[in-house]
N, C-alpha and C positions, 0 to 999 in steps of 0.2 A: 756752351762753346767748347768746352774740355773734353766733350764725348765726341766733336766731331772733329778731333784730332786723328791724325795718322794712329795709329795702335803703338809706332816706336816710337812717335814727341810724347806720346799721354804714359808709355813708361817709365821716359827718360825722367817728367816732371814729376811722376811720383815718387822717384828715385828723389829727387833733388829736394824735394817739397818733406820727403820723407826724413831727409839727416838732418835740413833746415828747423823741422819741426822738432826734431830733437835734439838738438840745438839751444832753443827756445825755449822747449819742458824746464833746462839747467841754466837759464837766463841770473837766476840766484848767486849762482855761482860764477860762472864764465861772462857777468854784463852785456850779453849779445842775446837780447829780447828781439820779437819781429822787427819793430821800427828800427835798430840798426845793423842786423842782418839787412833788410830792404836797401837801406843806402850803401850796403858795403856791393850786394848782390846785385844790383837793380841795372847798374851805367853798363853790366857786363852782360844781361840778357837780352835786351831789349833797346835801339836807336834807332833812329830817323832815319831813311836813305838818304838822304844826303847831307851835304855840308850845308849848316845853319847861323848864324848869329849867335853868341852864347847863351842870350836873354831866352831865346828858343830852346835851347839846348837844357838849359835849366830848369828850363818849364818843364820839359820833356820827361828829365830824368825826375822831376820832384813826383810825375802823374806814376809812371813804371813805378818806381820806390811805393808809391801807395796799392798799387797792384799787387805790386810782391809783400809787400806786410800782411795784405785781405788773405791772400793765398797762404802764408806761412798759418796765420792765425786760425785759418778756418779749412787747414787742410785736409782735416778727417770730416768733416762733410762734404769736401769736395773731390776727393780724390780716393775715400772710401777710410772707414775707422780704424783699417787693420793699417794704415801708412807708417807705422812705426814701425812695423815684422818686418820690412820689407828689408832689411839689411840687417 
């Protein structure tokens, strides 16, 4: 799905997947591992169009947060192994 991105969203997300992911390398230090990078990141990239119930909304945001965990964690396979030069 990532390669049949526009050329400027699959930049943007390497950019972002890029500082996310190092970020994550100094999780030691700084306590902001994938899993709460994802919940801090996730309600801000991704929502429902429209207005929903919160039960929905909840749901919602917990499935994006696991999204954005897989992708922090697994970003030099997916987004290619040099994602950390990239800034």
């Amino acid at each position: 799905l990532v390669n049949q991105l526009p050329e400027a969203n699959l930049i943007l997300l390497r950019h972002l997947f890029g500082v996310l992911h190092h970020i994550e390398q100094n999780s030691g230090v700084n306590q902001m591992n994938a899993f709460n990078l994802a919940l801090c990141i996730a309600p801000n990239m991704l929502w429902l169009p429209s207005p929903t119930g919160p039960e929905e909304e909840s749901r919602s945001t917990k499935k994006v947060a696991l999204l954005v965990q897989f992708l922090i964690e697994n970003s030099g396979e997916i987004f290619g192994g040099d994602i950390t030069s990239l800034f």
